[in-house]
C-alpha positions in Angstrom: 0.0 0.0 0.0 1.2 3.4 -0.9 0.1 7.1 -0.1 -0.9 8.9 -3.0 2.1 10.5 -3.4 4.3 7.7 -3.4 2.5 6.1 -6.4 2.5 9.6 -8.3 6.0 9.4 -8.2 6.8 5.6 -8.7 8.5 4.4 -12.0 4.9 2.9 -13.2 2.9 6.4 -13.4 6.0 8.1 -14.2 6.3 5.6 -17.2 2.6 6.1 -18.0 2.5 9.9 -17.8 5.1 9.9 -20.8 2.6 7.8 -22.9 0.1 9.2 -25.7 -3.5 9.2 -25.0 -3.4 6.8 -28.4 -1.1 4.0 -26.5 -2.8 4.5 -23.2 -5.9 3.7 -24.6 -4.8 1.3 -27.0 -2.1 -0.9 -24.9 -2.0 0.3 -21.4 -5.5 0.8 -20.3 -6.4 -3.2 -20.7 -2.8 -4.2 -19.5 -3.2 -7.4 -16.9 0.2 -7.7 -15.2 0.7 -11.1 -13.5 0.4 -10.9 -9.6 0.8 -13.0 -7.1 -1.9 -14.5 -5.6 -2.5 -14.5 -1.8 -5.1 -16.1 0.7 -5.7 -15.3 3.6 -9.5 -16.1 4.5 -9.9 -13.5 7.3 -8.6 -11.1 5.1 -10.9 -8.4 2.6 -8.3 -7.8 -0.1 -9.2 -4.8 -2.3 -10.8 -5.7 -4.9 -9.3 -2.9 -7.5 -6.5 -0.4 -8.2 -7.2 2.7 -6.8 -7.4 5.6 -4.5 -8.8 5.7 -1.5 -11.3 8.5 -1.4 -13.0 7.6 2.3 -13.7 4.8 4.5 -16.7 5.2 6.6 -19.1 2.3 9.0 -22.6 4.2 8.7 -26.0 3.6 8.9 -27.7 3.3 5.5 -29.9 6.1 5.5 -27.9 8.9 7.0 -25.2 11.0 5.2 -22.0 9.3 4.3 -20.5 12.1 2.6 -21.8 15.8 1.8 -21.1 17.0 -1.6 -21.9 20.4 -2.9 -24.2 20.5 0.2 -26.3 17.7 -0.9 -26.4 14.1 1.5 -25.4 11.5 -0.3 -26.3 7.3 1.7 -24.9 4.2 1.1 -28.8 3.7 0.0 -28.4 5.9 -2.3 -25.0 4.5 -3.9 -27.1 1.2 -3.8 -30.0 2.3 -5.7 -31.7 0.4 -2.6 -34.2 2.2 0.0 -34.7 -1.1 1.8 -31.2 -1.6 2.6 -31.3 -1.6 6.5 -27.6 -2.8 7.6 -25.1 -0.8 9.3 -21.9 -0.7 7.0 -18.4 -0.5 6.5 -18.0 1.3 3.2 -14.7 1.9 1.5 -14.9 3.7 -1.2 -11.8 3.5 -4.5 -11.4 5.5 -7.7 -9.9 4.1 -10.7 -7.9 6.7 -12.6 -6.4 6.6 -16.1 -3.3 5.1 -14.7 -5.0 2.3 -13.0 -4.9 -1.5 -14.2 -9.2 -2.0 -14.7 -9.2 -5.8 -13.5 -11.3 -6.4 -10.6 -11.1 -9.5 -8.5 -12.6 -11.1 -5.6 -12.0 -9.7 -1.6 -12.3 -13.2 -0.9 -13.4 -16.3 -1.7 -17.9 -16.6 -2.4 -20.6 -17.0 -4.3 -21.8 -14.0 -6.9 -24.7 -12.7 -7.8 -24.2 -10.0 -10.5 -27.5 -7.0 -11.1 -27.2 -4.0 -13.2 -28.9 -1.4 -11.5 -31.5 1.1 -13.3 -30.1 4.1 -14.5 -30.9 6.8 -12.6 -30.2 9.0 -15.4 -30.0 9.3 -19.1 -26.4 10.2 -19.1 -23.8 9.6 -16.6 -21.6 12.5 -15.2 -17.6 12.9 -16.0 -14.8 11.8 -13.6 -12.4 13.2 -14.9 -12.6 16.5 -12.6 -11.7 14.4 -10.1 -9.3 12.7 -11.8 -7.1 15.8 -12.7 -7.7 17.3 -8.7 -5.4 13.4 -8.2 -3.0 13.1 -10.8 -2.2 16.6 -11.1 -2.7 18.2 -7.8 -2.2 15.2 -5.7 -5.3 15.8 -3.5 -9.1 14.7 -4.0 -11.7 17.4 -4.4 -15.1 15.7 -2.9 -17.3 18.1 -4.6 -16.1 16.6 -8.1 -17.7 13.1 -7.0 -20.9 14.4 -7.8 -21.1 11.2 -10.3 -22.1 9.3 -7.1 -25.4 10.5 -6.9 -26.1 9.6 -11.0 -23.9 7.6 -12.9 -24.9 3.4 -14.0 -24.1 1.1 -11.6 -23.9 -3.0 -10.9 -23.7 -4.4 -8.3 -22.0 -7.7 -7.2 -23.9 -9.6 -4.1 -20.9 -12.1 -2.3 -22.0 -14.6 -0.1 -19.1 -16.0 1.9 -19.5 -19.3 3.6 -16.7 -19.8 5.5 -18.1 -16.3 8.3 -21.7 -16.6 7.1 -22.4 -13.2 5.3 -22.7 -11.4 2.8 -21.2 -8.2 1.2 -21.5 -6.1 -1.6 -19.5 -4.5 -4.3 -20.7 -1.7 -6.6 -18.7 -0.6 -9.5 -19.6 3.1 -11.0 -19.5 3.9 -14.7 -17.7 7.0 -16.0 -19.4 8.8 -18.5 -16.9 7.2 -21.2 -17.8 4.0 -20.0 -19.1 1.7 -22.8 -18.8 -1.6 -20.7 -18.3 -3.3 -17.4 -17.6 -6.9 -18.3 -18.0 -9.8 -15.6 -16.6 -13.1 -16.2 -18.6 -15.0 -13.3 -22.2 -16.0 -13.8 -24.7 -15.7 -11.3 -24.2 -18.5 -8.6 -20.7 -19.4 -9.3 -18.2 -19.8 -6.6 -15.0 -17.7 -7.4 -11.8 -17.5 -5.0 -10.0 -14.9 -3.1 -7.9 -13.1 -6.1 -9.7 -14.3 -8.9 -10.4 -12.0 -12.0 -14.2 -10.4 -11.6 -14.4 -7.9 -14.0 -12.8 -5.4 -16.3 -13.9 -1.9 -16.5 -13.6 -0.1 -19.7 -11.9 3.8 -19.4 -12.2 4.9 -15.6 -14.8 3.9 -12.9 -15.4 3.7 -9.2 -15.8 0.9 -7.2 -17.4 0.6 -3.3 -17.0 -2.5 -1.0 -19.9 -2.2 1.7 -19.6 -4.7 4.7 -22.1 -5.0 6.9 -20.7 -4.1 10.4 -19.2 -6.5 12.6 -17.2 -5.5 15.6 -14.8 -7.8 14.6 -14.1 -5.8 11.7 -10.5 -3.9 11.3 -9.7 -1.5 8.8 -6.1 -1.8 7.5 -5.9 1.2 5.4 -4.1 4.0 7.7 -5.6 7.3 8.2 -2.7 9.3 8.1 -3.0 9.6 4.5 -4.9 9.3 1.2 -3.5 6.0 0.2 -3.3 4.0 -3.6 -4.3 0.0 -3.0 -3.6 -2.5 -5.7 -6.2 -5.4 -6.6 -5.1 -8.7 -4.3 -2.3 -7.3 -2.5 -3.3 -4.7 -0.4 -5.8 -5.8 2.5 -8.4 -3.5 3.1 -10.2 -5.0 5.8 -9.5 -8.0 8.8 -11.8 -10.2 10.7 -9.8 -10.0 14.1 
């Protein structure tokens, strides 16, 4: 796990920064380095590249962050009224830079929904995305894309502590596809590929809360995670 700082300035952003839009979007974007894979069942691995932009254990319907003076809920990032479950959500922005493969926190079973748009287009991210790579801070009132923009979301039932969580993965406006490998019902393991998000997205992991949760991610700083290495969360 790195601050924000440290990946802006490691040899992998510095390499991408000197690439062409063209080969960015032609070689880089869909690059799938090889990793190694780790398990650790009481571990929540994250599930994508990324910045952190918050980590927050709320109820459902009050405000888990306030943007341009408007509430936003985990309900409403759920498209989901009836959600009732005090949560851990941790909430990660792919930028440009970012490999796009998701994979599993840990081991479950998947249910995959695409939920209805809430409007006919979605909103840019890329406001936000300059405020990271090229001031090297996040501006929360550019993540007004939270409030619109497609979503799916991917139900995880994990046997081994008897629950389920949730992850919901947030189109960019240039988004043209979000494609899942899994079908519904199929049992995947910790690290394995989930999806691939096409050009920039945002993905939440929402836990429902456990005191025998632990969040791993410092608060010192804004931090970058990387998909199956850094833990995000343990069960202690």
């Amino acid at each position: 796990m790195e601050t924000l700082q440290e990946w802006l300035k490691s040899k992998e952003v510095e390499y991408l920064r000197r690439c062409s839009i063209k080969q960015l979007m032609e070689k880089e974007f869909s690059r799938n380095p090889m990793r190694a894979i780790f398990y650790r069942p009481n571990i929540f691995y994250s599930p994508c590249d990324g910045i952190v932009l918050y980590k927050k254990v709320v109820e459902p319907d009050k405000e888990l962050l306030s943007i341009k003076g408007e509430s936003l809920t985990l309900q409403d990032i759920m498209c989901d009224y009836s959600y009732s479950e005090k949560s851990l959500v941790i909430g990660i922005f792919l930028s440009i830079y970012d490999v796009h493969f998701c994979r599993m926190p840990t081991n479950g079973f998947v249910k995959i929904e695409r939920l209805p748009n809430l409007y006919i287009e979605n909103l840019t991210m890329t406001k936000l995305e300059n405020s990271i790579i090229k001031e090297g801070k996040i501006d929360y009132d550019s993540l007004e894309y939270l409030f619109t923009n497609e979503r799916w979301i991917v139900r995880i039932y994990y046997p081994r502590y008897n629950m389920e969580y949730y992850l919901v993965e947030i189109a960019d406006l240039e988004v043209n596809a979000i494609v899942h490998y899994p079908s519904n019902d199929d049992y995947l393991l910790q690290g394995q590929r989930l999806s691939f998000v096409t050009y920039g997205s945002h993905v939440d992991v929402i836990i429902p809360y456990r005191r025998n949760l632990k969040v791993l991610i410092p608060d010192d700083s804004v931090y970058h995670v990387k998909a199956g290495i850094d833990p995000l969360v343990e069960i202690v």
